[in-house]
C-alpha positions as CSV (number, residue, x, y, z in Angstrom):
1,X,-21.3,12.4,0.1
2,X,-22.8,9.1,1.5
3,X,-24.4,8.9,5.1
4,X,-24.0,11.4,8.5
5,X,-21.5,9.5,11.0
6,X,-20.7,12.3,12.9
7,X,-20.0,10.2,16.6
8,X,-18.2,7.6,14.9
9,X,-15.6,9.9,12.9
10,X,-15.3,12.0,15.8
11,X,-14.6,9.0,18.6
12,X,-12.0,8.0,16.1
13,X,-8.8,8.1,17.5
14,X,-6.3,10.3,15.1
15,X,-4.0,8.3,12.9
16,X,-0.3,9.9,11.7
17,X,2.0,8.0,9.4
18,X,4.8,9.0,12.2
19,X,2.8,6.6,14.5
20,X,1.9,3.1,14.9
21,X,-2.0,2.2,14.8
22,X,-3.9,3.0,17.9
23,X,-6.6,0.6,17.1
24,X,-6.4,-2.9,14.6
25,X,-9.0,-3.3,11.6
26,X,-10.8,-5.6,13.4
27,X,-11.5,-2.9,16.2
28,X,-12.0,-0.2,13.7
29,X,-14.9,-2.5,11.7
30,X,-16.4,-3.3,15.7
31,X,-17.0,0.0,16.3
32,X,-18.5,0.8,12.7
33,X,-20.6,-2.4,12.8
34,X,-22.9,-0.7,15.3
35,X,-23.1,2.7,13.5
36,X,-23.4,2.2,9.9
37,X,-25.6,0.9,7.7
38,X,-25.3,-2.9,6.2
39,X,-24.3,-1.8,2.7
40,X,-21.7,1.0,4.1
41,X,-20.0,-1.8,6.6
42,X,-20.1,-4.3,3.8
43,X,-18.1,-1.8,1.7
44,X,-16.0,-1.1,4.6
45,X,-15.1,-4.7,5.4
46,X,-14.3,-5.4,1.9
47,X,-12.0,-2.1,1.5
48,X,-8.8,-3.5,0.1
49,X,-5.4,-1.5,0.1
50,X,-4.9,-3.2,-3.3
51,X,-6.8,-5.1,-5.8
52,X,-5.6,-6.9,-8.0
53,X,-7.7,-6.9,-10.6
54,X,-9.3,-3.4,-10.5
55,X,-13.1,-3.4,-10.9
56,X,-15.5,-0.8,-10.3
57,X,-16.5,-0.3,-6.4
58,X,-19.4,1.6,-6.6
59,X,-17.7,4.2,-4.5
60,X,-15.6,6.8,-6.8
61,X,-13.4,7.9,-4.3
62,X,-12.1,3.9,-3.8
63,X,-11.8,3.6,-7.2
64,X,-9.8,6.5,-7.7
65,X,-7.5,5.2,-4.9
66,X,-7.4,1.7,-6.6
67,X,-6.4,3.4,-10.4
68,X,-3.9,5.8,-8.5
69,X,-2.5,2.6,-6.6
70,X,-2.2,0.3,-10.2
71,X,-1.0,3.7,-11.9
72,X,2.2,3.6,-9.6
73,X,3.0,-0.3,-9.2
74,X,2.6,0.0,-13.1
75,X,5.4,2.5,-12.6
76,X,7.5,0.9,-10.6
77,X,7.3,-1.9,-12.7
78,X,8.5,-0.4,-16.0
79,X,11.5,1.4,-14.1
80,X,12.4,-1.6,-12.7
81,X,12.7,-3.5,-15.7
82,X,14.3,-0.9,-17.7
83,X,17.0,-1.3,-14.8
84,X,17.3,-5.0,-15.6
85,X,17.2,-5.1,-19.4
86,X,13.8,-6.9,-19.3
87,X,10.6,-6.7,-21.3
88,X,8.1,-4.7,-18.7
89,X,4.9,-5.8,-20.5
90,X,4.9,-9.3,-18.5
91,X,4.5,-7.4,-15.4
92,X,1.7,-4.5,-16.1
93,X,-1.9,-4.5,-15.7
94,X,-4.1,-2.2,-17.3
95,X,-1.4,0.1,-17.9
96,X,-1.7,4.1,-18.6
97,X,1.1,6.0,-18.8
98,X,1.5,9.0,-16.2
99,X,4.4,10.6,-16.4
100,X,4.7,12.1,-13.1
101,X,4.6,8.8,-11.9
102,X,7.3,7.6,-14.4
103,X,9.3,10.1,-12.4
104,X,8.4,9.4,-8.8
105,X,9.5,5.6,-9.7
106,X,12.7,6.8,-10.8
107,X,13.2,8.9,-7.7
108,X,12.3,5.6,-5.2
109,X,14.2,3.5,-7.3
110,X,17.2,5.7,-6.8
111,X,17.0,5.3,-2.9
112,X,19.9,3.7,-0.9
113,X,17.7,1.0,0.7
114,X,14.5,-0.7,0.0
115,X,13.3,0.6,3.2
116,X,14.0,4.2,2.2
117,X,11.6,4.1,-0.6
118,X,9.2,2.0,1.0
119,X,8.2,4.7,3.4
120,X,8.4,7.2,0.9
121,X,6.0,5.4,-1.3
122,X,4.2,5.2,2.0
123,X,3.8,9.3,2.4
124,X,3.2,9.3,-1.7
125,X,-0.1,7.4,-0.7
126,X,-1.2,9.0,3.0
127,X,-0.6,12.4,0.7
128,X,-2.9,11.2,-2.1
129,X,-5.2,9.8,0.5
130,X,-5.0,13.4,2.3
131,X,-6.3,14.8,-1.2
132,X,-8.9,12.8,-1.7
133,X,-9.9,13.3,2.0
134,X,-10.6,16.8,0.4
135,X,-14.4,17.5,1.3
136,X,-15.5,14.6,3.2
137,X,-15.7,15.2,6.7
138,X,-18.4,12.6,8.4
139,X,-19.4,10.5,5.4
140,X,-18.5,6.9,4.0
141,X,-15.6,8.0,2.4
142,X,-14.3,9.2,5.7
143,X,-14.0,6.0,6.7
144,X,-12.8,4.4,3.7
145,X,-9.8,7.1,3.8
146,X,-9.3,5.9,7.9
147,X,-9.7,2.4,6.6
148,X,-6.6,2.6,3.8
149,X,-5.0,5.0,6.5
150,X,-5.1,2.4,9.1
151,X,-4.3,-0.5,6.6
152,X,-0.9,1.4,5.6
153,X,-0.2,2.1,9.5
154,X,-0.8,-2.1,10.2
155,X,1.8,-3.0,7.3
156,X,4.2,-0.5,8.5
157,X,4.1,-1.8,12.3
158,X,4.8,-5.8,11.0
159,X,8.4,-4.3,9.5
160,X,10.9,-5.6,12.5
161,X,14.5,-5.0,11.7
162,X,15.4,-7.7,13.6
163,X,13.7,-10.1,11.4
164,X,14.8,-8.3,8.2
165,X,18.8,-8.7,9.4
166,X,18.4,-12.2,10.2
167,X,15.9,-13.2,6.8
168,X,18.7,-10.8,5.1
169,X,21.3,-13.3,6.6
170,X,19.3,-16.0,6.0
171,X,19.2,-15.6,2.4
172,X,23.0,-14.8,1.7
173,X,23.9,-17.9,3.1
174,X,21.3,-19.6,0.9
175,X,22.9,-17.8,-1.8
176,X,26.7,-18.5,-0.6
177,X,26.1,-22.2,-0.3
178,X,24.3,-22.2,-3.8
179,X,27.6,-20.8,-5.1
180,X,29.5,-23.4,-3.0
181,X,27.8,-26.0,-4.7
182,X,28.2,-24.9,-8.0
183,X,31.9,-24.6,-7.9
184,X,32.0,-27.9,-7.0
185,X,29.9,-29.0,-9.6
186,X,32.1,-27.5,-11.7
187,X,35.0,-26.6,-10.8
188,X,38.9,-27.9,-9.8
């Protein structure tokens, strides 16, 4: 447990995956500028949802979050390309099998619609991020939980299903002149 910010966690407006944001990053890392120390805002501003090439934090509890986090897209990537008859070694970083992730990856992947199982891979991590909230209460890792919290709320409030139907549309016809022109390439 790292550092007492009792005000700030408190003053913290309450964050539910059934909601959108109530404040952006930007006014999240304002308001913990002025209460934490340097090295706990410089970890806070560098707190990424996903990185890409996992290295050691410093903080366990973010690097936990990072191995769960390449743990599942690992996942996700072998069941997808056991579903298209690919190799899946192209696609996996520091892999480690888990095989209750195996199965969760299944299960999404078995979803009618992208969307579907891109908010349930969204209450898979606010449920792991619950977990590891386990025990911190007013500490650094507090934050760092708000911080991927608020992160997951932000990408969930840019979906627009108005934009989806129409980049959806967009890219059928794409695909329905491709075919156009390639039957009259080679075909009559």
């Amino acid at each position: 447990m790292s550092g007492g910010y009792y005000f700030l966690v408190a003053s913290l407006p309450h964050l539910s995956l059934r909601a959108a944001p109530p404040l952006t990053t930007g006014q999240f890392l304002r308001r913990c500028a002025a209460q934490v120390s340097a090295t706990h805002y410089r970890i806070l501003a560098e707190v990424e949802r996903f990185q890409a090439q996992p290295t050691g934090t410093g903080l366990a509890l973010l690097d936990r979050w990072h191995e769960r986090e390449h743990a599942l897209r690992n996942a996700l990537a072998v069941v997808r390309a056991q579903r298209l008859g690919v190799a899946a070694a192209p696609y996996l970083r520091n892999f480690r099998q888990d095989p209750s992730l195996a199965e969760i990856a299944q299960r999404l992947l078995m979803l009618d619609s992208p969307l579907a199982a891109d908010e349930e891979l969204d209450r898979l991590r606010w449920r792991f991020l619950e977990e590891l909230a386990f025990g911190h209460y007013f500490d650094l890792e507090t934050l760092v939980i708000y911080r991927l919290k608020l992160h997951l709320l932000e990408r969930r409030a840019r979906f627009n299903p108005t934009v989806g139907a129409a980049l959806l549309d967009q890219m059928l016809a794409q695909g329905a002149e491709r075919g156009r022109d390639a039957f009259a390439r080679f075909g009559t």
